[in-house]
C-alpha positions in Angstrom: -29.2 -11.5 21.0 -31.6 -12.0 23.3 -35.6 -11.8 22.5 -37.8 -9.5 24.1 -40.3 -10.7 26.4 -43.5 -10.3 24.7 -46.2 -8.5 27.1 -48.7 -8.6 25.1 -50.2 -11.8 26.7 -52.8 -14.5 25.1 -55.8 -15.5 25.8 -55.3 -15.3 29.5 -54.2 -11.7 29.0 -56.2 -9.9 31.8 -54.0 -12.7 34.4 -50.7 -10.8 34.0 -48.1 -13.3 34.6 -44.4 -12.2 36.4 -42.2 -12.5 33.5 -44.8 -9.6 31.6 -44.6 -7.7 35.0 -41.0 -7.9 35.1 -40.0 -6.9 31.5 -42.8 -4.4 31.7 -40.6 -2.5 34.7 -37.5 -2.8 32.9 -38.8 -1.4 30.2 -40.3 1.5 32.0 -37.3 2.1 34.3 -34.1 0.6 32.6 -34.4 0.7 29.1 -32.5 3.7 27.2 -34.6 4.2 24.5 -38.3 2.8 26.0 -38.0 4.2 29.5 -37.8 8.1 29.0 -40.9 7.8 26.4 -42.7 5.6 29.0 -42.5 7.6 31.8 -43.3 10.7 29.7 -46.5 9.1 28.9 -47.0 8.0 32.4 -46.7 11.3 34.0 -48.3 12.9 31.2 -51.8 10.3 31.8 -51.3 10.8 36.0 -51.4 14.7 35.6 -54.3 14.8 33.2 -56.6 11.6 34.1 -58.4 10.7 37.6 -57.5 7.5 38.8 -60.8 5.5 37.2 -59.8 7.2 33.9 -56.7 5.9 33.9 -58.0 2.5 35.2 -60.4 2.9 32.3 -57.2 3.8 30.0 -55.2 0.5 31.5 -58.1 -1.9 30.8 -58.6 -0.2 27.5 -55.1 -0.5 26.5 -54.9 -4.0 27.7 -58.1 -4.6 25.3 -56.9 -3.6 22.5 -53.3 -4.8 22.4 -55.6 -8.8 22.7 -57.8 -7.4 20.3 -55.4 -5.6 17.5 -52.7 -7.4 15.6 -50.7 -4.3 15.2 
């Protein structure tokens, strides 16, 4: 079986690079279990956040997945 793509990143994680890109959409838009709870969250964070939050959100998220182990 096949491993996921990690999309966590390293060091460099604020360059996203295609391969996190591209199993970040498949995971948003293809996968059976992943997409429906993604895209649920997504349309949950665009009804209820302005565009700088959720940039804020993005860049937070982004932080914290370098930053937390877990």
């Amino acid at each position: 079986m096949k491993q996921p793509v990690s999309i966590k990143g390293g060091e460099s994680v604020y360059c996203i690079n295609e391969s996190q890109l591209k199993e970040s959409l498949r995971l948003a838009n293809e996968d059976p279990v992943s997409s429906p709870r993604i895209q649920q969250a997504r349309e949950h964070v665009e009804s209820t956040l302005t565009r700088n939050e959720r940039a804020a959100l993005a860049f937070l998220l982004i932080e914290r997945l370098r930053t937390h182990n877990h």
